[in-house]
C-alpha positions in Angstrom: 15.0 -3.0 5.9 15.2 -0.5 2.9 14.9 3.4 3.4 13.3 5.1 0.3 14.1 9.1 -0.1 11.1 11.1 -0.1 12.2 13.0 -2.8 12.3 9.9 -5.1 8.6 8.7 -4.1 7.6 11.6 -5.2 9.0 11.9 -8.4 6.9 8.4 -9.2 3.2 10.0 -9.2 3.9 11.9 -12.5 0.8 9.9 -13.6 -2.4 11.2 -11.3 -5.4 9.0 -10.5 -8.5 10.4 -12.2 -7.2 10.1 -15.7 -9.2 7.4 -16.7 -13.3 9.0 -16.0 -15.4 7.0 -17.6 -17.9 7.9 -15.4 -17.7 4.6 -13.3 -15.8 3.8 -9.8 -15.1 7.5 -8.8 -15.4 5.7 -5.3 -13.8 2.9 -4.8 -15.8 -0.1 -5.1 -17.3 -2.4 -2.3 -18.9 -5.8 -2.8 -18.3 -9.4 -2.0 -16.0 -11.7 -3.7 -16.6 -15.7 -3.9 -12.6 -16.4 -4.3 -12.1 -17.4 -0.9 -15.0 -19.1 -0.2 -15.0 -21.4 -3.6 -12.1 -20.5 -5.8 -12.7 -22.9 -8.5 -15.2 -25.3 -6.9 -18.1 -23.6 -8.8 -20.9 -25.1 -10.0 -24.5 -24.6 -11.0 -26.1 -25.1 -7.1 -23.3 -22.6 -5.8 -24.1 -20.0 -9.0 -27.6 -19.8 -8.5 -27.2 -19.4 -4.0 -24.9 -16.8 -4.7 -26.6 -14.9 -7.0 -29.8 -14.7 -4.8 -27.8 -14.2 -1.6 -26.5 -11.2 -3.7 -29.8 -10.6 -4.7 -31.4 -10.8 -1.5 -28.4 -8.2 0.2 -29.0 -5.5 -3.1 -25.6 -6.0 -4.4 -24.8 -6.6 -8.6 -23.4 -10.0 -9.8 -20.2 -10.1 -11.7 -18.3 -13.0 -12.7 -14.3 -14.2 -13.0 -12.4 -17.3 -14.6 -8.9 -17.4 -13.9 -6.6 -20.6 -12.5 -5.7 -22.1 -15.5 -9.0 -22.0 -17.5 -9.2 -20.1 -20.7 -9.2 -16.2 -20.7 -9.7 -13.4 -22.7 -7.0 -12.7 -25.0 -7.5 -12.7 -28.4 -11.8 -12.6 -27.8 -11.8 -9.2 -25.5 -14.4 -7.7 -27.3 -16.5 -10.8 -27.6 -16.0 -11.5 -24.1 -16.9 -7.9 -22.8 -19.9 -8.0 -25.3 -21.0 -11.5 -23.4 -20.7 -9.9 -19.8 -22.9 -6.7 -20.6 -25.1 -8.9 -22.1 -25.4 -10.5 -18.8 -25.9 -7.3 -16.7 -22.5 -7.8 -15.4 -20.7 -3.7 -14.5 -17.7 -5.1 -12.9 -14.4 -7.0 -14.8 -11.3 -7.4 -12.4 -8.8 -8.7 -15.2 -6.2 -10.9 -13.9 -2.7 -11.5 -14.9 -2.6 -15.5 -15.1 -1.7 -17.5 -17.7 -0.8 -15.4 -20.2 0.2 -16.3 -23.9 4.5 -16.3 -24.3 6.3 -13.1 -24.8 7.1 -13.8 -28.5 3.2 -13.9 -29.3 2.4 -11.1 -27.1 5.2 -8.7 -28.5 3.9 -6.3 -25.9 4.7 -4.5 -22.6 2.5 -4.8 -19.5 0.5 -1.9 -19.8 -0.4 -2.2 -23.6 -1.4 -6.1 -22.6 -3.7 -4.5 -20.2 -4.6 -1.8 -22.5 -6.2 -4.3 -25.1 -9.1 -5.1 -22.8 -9.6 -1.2 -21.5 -9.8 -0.5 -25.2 -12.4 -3.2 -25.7 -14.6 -2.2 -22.6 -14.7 1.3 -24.3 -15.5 -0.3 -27.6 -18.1 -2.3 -26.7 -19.8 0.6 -24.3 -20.1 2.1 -26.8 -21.6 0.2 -29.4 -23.8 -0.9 -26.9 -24.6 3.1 -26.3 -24.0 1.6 -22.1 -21.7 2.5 -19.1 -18.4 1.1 -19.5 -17.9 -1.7 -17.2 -15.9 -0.8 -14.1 -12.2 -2.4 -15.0 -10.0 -3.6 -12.5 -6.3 -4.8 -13.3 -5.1 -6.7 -11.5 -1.0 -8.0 -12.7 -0.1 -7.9 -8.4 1.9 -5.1 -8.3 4.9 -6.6 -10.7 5.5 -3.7 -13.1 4.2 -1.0 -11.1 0.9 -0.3 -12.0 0.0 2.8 -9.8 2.1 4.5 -12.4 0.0 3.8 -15.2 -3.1 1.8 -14.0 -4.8 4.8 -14.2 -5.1 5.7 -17.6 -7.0 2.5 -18.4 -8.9 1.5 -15.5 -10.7 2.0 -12.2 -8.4 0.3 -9.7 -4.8 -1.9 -9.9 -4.0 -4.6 -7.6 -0.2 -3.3 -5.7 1.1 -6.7 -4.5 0.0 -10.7 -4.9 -2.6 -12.1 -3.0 -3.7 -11.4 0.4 -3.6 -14.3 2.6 -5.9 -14.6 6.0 -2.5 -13.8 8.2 -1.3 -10.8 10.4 1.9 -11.2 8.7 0.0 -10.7 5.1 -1.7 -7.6 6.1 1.4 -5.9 7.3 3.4 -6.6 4.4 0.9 -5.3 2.0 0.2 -2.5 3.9 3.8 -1.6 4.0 3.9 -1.6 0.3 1.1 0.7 0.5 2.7 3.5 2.6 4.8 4.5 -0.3 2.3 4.8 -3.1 -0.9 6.6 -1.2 -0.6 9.6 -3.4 -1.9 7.7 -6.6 -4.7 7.1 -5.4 -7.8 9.3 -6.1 -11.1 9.6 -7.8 -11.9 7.3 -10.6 -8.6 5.3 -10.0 -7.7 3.4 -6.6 -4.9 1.2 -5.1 -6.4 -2.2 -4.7 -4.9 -3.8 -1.6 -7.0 -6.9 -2.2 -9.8 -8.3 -0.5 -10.9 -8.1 2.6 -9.9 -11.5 4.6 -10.6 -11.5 7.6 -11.1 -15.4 8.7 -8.3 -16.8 10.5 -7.3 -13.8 12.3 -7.7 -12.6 15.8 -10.6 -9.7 16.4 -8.0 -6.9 16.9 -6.0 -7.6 13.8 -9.4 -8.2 11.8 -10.1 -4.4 13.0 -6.9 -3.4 12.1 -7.2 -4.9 8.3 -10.4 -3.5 7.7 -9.3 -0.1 8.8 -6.4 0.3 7.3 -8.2 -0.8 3.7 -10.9 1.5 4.1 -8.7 4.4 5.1 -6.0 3.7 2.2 -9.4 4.2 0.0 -9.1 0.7 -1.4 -12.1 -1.4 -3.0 -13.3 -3.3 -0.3 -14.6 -6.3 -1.9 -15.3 -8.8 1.5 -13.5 -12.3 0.9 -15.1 -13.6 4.2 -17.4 -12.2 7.1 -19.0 -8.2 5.9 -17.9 -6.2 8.6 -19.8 -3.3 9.1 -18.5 0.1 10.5 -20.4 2.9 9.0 -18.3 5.6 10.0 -15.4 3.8 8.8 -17.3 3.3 5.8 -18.2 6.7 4.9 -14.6 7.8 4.8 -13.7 4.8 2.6 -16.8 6.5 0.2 -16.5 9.9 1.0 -17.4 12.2 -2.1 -15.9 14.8 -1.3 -12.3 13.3 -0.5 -10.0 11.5 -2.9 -7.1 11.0 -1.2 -5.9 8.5 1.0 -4.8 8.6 4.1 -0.6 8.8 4.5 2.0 7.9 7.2 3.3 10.9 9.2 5.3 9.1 11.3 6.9 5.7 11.4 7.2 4.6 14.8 9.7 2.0 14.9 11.5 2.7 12.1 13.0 5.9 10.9 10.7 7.6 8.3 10.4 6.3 4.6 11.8 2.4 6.2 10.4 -0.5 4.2 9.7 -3.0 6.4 7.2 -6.1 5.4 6.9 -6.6 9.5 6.2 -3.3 11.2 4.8 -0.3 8.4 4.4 2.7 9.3 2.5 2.7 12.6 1.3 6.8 12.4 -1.2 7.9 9.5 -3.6 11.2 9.1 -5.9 12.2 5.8 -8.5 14.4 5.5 -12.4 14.0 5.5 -15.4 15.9 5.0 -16.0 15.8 8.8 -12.4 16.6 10.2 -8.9 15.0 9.9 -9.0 11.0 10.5 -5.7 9.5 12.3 -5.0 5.7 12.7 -2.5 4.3 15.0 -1.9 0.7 14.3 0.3 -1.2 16.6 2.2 -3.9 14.6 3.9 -5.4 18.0 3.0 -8.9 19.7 2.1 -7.4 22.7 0.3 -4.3 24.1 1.8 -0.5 23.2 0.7 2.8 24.0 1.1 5.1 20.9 2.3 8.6 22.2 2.1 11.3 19.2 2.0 15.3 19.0 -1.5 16.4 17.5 0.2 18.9 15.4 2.5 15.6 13.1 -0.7 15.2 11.3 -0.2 18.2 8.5 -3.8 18.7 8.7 -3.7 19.5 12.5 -3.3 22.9 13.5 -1.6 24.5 16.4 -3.6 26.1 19.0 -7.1 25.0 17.3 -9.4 22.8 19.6 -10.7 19.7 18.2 -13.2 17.3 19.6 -11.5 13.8 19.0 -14.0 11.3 18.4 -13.2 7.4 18.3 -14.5 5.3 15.3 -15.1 2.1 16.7 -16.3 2.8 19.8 -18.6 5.7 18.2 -17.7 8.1 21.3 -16.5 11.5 21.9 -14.1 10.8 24.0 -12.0 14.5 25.0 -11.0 17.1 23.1 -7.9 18.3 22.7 -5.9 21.7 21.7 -3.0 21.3 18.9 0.3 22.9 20.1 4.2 23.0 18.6 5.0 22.3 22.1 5.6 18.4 22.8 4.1 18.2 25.9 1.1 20.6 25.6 0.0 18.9 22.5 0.5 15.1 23.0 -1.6 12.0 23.2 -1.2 8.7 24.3 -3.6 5.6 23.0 -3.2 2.2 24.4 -4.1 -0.5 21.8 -3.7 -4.2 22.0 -1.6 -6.8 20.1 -1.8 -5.8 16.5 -4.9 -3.6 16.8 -5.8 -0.3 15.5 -7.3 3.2 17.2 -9.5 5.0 14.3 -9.7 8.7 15.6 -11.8 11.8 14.1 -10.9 15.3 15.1 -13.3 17.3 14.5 -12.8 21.5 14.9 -14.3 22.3 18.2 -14.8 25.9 17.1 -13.5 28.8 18.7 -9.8 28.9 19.9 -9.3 28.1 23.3 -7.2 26.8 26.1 -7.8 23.3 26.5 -5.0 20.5 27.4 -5.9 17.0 26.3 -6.9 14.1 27.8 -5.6 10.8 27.0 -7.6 8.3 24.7 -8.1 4.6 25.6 
């Protein structure tokens, strides 16, 4: 395990999300991706299915080569030109195959930066919306430093892969880098992938992504929690939500196999907290209403759970341990979603366990 000082992680987010407004992606993105269904057994039958099943379901086509086929450098503007021409709004630029070092003469970002600079381009001579860019080099050279002066969202780490043990790790890498995330410019976690995995950790992915305010572009089965999903696209709040407490480990621990178990952010409708229990068997998570910084003492707040869609107690935040704690059983590698809500007037109320 590696411990990170806060004071360091903080010093990273000199560069703030948002920089990049095109007028595109100020949410993050949601959609359906073919990777994991396909990956590069396309042809014309599965083309044509798709794009009525996208059709059929409202959503906007867009397209991707990748794998070891020919790409985009060198023919940017030709090839942005081609997928506006097509009615394609969405490019997610990957970092495969590219040409050797002594051709490219170029850093990471400025390799990137060719093809912003060519979406821009061609907008414009096409007097059109940019098409929504999103980078994708998997994390390598830190691109929530600079991602967002060139495009909508940047992929954090490689490829997610169908396994508890996938989404733990990536979510780990997360819980450092939450505050460069905002409007017009997202952390990427990667797709949604929920096949393979049991229905408590499949909650638990999908949470977690929507309430880290990544693009949710579904690799497999569309889950659909609309309360969930009105955070994820809530226009009023930017930020994502942030551990305030680790659980296991000691605060600011990077650990690929149990992240930070305690996270809070704030909504339009109240505070939203998500316990995730990254153990192999059941746990109760005990925590003190007033960690969350957007809890405060001695205010009531109705505490409202987000997958079962119930008010479920309410519950008064206090400084003192006992008088303001809660305790939420959760199963094997699940996740408890919880909305306080501000109840009103102040009041003497002690609060009820959730379950």
């Amino acid at each position: 395990m590696i411990y990170l000082a806060p004071a360091f992680l903080a010093a990273l987010f000199g560069l703030a999300a948002g920089l990049n407004n095109q007028g595109v992606a100020r949410l993050p993105v949601t959609g359906y991706n073919t990777w994991n269904g396909y990956a590069c057994n396309i042809s014309s039958q599965v083309v044509r299915e798709t794009a009525q099943s996208l059709k059929d379901l409202g959503l906007q086509a867009s397209t991707q080569t990748c794998a070891g086929y020919p790409g985009s450098y060198g023919y940017e503007e030709q090839d942005v030109a081609t997928f506006m021409s097509w009615g394609l709004d969405y490019l997610k630029f990957d970092n495969c195959n590219p040409p050797p070092d002594a051709i490219l003469q170029a850093s990471i970002p400025q390799k990137f930066q060719r093809m912003a600079d060519a979406i821009s381009t061609v907008a414009s001579s096409f007097n059109s919306t940019p098409l929504i860019y999103s980078l994708c080099e998997w994390g390598q050279s830190q691109p929530w430093l600079w991602g967002a002066s060139m495009a909508q969202s940047w992929r954090i780490t490689g490829d997610v892969t169908a396994t508890w043990s996938s989404v733990v790790s990536i979510l780990n890498a997360a819980s450092f880098i939450t505050l460069s995330s905002g409007f017009y410019g997202h952390n990427d976690l990667d797709m949604v992938s929920n096949g393979n995995l049991t229905y408590d950790e499949a909650k638990s992915h999908f949470t977690a992504w929507a309430l880290l305010k990544s693009p949710l572009l579904i690799g497999t089965i569309i889950l659909l929690n609309h309360e969930i999903l009105a955070i994820n696209q809530d226009p009023n709040v930017a930020m994502s939500i942030s551990p305030f407490a680790w659980g296991l480990n000691s605060a600011w621990t990077y650990d690929p196999v149990h992240p930070a178990q305690f996270w809070s952010g704030q909504t339009s409708n109240g505070t939203v907290i998500m316990l995730l229990n990254t153990f192999n068997q059941p746990s109760t998570l005990c925590f003190n209403v007033t960690d969350s910084p957007y809890l405060a003492p001695t205010r009531p707040y109705i505490v409202r759970d987000l997958w079962s869609h119930t008010n479920n107690c309410t519950v008064t935040g206090s400084t003192d341990t006992a008088m303001g704690a809660m305790g939420v059983f959760i199963p094997p590698h699940g996740v408890s979603a919880l909305l306080f809500t501000d109840a009103g007037n102040i009041c003497d109320i002690t609060s009820t366990p959730v379950s």
